[in-house]
N, C-alpha and C positions, 0 to 999 in steps of 0.2 A: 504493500500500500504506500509506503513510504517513496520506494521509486516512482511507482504513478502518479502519485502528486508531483515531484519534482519534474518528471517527463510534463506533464502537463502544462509548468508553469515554464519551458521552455520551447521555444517559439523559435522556427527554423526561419530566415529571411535571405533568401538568394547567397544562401551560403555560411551567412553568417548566425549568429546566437543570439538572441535580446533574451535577457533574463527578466521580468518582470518582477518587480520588489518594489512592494506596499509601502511607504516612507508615511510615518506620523510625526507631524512637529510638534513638540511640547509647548503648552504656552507659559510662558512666565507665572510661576505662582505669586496673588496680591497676598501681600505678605501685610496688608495696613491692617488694623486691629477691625473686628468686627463691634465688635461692643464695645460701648462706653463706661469705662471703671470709672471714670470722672464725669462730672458736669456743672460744665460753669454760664452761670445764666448771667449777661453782663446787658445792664438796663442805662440806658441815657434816660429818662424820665424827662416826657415831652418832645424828644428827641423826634423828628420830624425830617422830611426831604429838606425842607428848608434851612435849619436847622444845620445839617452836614453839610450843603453849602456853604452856609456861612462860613463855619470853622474851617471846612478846603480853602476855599479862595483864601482866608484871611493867615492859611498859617502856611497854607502849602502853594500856591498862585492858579492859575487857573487848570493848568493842565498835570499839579500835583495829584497826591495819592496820599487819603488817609489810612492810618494803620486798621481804621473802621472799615474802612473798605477793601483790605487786602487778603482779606478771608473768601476762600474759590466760590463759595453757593451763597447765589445774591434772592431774596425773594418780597413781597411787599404784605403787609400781615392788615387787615381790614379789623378795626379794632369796637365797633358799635357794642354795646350790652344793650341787653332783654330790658330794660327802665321802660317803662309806659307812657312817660308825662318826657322823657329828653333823648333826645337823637344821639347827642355826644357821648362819651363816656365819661366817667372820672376814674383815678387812679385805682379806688377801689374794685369796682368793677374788672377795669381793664385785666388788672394784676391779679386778683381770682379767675377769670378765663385763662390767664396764660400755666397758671399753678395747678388746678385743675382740670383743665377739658371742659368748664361748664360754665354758665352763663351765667349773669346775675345783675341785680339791679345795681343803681350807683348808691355808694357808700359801703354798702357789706362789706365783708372781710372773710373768706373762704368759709362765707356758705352758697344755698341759692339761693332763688326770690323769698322762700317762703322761711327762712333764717334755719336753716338743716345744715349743719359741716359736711362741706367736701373732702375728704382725703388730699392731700398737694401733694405734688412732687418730692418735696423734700421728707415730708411725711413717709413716703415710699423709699426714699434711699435709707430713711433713719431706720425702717423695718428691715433692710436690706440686711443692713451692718457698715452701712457706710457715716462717714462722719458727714456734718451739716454745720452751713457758717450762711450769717448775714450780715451784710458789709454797706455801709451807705452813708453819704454825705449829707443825708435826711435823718431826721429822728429814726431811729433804731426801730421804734415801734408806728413808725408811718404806715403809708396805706398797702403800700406796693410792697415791703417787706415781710410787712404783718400776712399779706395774703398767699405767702409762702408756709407761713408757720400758726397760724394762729385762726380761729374762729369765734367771732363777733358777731353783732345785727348794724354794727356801725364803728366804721373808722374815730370815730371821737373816742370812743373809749380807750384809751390808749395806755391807761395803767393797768386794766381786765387783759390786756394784749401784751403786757409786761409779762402780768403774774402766768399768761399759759406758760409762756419761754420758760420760765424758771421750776415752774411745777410740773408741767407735761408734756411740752413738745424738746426742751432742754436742748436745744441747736449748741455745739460744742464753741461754735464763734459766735459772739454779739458785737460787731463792732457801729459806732454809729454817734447820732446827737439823740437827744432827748430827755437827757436828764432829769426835768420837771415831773416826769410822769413814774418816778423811779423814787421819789421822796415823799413825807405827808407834808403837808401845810404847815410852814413855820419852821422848816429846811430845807435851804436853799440849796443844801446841796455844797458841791464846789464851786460850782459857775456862780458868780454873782446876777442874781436876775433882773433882767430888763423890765422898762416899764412894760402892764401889760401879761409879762409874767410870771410866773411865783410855782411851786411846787403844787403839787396836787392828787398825788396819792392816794385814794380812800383805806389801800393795806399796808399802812406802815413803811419801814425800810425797806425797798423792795432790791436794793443795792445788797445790804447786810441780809436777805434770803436767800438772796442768789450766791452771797460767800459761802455762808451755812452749806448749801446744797454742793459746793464743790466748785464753782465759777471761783477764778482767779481775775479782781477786779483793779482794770489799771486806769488811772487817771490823765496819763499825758504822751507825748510818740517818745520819751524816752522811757519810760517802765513799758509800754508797748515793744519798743525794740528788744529790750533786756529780757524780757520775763520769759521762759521756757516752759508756761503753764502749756495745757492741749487742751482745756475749757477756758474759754477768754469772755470777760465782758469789758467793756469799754465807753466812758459818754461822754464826750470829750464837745458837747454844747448844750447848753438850755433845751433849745429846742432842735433847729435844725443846724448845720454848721455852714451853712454861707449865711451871708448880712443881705436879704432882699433889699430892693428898693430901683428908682428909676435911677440914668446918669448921673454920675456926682455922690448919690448916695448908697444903690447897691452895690456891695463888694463881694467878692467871690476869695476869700483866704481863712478857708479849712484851718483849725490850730492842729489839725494831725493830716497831712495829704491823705487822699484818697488811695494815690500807689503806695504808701505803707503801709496802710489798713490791708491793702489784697496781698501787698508780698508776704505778711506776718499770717494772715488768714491760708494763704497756700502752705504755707510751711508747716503750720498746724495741722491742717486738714492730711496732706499730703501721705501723714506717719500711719494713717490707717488702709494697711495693705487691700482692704474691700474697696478703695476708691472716697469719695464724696460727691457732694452737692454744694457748689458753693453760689447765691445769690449778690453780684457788685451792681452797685448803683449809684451813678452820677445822680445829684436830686436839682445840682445847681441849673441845668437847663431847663426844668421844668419851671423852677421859680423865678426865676431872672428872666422867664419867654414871657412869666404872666407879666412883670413889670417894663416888657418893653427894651429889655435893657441887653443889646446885640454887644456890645462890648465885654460884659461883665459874662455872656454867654460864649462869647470866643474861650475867657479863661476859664469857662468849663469844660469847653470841648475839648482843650489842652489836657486838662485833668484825667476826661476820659480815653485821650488819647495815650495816656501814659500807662493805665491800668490793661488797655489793649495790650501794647509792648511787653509791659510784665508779663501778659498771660501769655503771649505767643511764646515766650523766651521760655513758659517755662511747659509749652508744649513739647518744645523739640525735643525735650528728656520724658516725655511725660504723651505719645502720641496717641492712647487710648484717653484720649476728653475731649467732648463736645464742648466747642465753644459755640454760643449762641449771641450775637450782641442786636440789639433791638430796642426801640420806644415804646410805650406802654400806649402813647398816645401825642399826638399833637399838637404844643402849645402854642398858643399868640398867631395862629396864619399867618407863619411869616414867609415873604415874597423878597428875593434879590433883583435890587433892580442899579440902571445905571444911574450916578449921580448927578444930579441937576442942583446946581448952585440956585436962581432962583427959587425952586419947588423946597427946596431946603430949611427957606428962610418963613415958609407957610404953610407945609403940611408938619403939625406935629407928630403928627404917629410915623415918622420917618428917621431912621436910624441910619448914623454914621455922619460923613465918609469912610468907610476905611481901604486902608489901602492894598494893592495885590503885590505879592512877592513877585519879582522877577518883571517887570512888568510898572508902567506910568500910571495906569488905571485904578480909579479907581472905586469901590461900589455904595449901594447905599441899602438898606434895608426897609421895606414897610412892613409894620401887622396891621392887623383887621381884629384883632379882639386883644384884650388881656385875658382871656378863657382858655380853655382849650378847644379845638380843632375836629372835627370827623374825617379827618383826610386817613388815608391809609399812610402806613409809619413801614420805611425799608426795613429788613433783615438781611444781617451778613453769618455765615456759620463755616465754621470748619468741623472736621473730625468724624469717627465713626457715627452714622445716622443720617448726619446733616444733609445728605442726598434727597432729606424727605421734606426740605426745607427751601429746596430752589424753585416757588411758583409763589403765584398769587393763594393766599392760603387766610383762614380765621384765625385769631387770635386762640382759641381750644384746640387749634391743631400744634400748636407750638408745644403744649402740656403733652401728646399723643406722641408726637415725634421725642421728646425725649425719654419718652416714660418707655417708647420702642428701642430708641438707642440703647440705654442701658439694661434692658428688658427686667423690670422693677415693676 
């Protein structure tokens, strides 16, 4: 049998021999990680087409390239909640869809309309055995963070949104502002309070709870830098940590950067061989868009531009993480337009000049509201999953796509 196979696959040709032989080419094995042992949800809050404009032209010139945008799967996330009485969203909402998969009116905090808890994402990695951190330049216990960790019937309650972190949801990072809502009435705390402000706690020390239970509680970016704890709390502002306000008066200067809050939160998270979930959040764009103020929103998007770097940097060792970077929602409708010296001098809702790198030009900005926006808000993603991230998509597919990534 063996000969007449080989007779067979020999082929007599005026004389000569062709051997016939089957050739398969192997294809290269994708050797990139399938699943996501990490995942880093990285939030501009407000952050907007607009928005990214600004900050390119103003930092990088017309035809640069932000670090926001250099992640391969570009897609646009359509951000409305289920509210009955408003088109728009708010932070609440937004940031429960994205944490959950589910929709909800504005204000909640990961539940749905009818005030039920959603399970979140982070919720899921902490069942995993993965570590969990929430990082932001907003009070710790804001809207958009809280609807990672936390279940409410309303964003104002912000010390009930304290006390889950430290009694039940226990995220191993707390980095952030908000101080006030961590005290009772009649301590201040560290921060000295602004007019306006003051402590407000209905449970007591909710700082000195969170020791007791095992948080290692730092006060400033040098005990932040130093300290070798792996449950970290941190509140390094009254409330939020940028200073709103229009030209002249808001300022955007963090007493802890935002890139040291994410490098000290990776390095924590990191030591848990199961992977993490880590939630970074610029807040100054969101608040500085409501006030109009495109300058003081440039040096957010510096900021955010810096926590990008760090996270790519410390991809390259680390290739199993989805990076996710995205807006919750869109503040101020802000439009880039060219500058006109007359129209300058008479439309007030007109920001700038500023100028364009590389380049004589230069532009000016308009909004249409100090609100937020219904516009759809870009998405850039790298890493295993993020495949499922390159289209026009809902703001609950963002929750599905990573809850797929890491298959959690």
């Amino acid at each position: 049998m063996r000969g007449l196979a080989l007779a067979v696959a020999l082929t007599v040709l005026g004389g000569s021999t062709a051997v016939a032989v089957a050739q398969t080419t192997k294809q290269p094995e994708d050797k990139r990680p399938r699943v996501a042992k990490n995942i880093i949800y990285i939030q501009g809050d407000g952050l907007g087409l607009g928005q990214r404009n600004l900050i390119r032209l103003a930092t990088k010139g017309r035809y640069g390239e932000l670090e926001l945008d250099k992640l391969p799967v570009a897609g646009m996330v359509r951000t409305t909640s289920i509210d009955p009485h408003e088109v728009v969203t708010d932070s609440g909402a937004s940031a429960t869809a994205l944490a959950t998969g589910q929709k909800t009116i504005n204000g909640r905090i990961g539940t749905d309309a009818a005030g039920r808890p959603i399970e979140t994402i982070l919720e899921r990695a902490k069942k995993a055995g993965k570590s969990t951190g929430l990082v932001t330049t907003a009070q710790v216990t804001g809207a958009s963070p809280a609807s990672f960790a936390a279940h409410v019937s309303s964003r104002d309650l912000q010390s009930d949104i304290a006390k889950q972190y430290v009694e039940k949801i226990r995220p191993d990072v707390l980095l952030g502002g908000g101080e006030d809502w961590w005290y009772p009435k009649g301590d201040p705390g560290l921060w000295p309070d602004k007019p306006g402000e003051e402590s407000r706690s209905p449970y007591g020390n909710l700082v000195k709870q969170a020791q007791r239970s095992g948080y290692t509680y730092v006060r400033n970016g040098n005990e932040l830098r130093d300290t070798r704890a792996t449950r970290l709390l941190g509140l390094f502002a009254n409330e939020d940590m940028v200073d709103y306000g229009p030209e002249g008066v808001g300022k955007y200067a963090p007493r802890v950067p935002l890139v040291n809050m994410a490098r000290k939160a990776l390095d924590v998270l990191a030591q848990n061989p199961k992977g993490f979930f880590l939630f970074l959040e610029e807040e100054g764009i969101d608040g500085l868009s409501h006030d109009n103020n495109a300058g003081e929103v440039i040096q957010a998007g510096k900021s955010l531009e810096a926590i990008v770097a760090e996270v790519m940097r410390f991809v390259k060792t680390h290739p199993d993480t989805l990076i996710i970077i995205n807006g919750d929602h869109e503040t101020g409708g802000l439009s880039i337009q060219d500058y006109d010296t007359d129209e300058e001098k008479t439309d007030p809702r007109q920001d700038g000049p500023f100028a364009i790198p590389g380049s004589n030009l230069r532009f000016a900005v308009d909004w249409t509201t100090n609100s937020h926006s219904g516009t759809d808000t870009p998405l850039t993603a790298s890493g295993p999953g993020s495949e499922r991230l390159g289209r026009v998509l809902d703001n609950t597919e963002v929750f599905e796509a990573m809850r797929a990534a890491a298959r959690i």
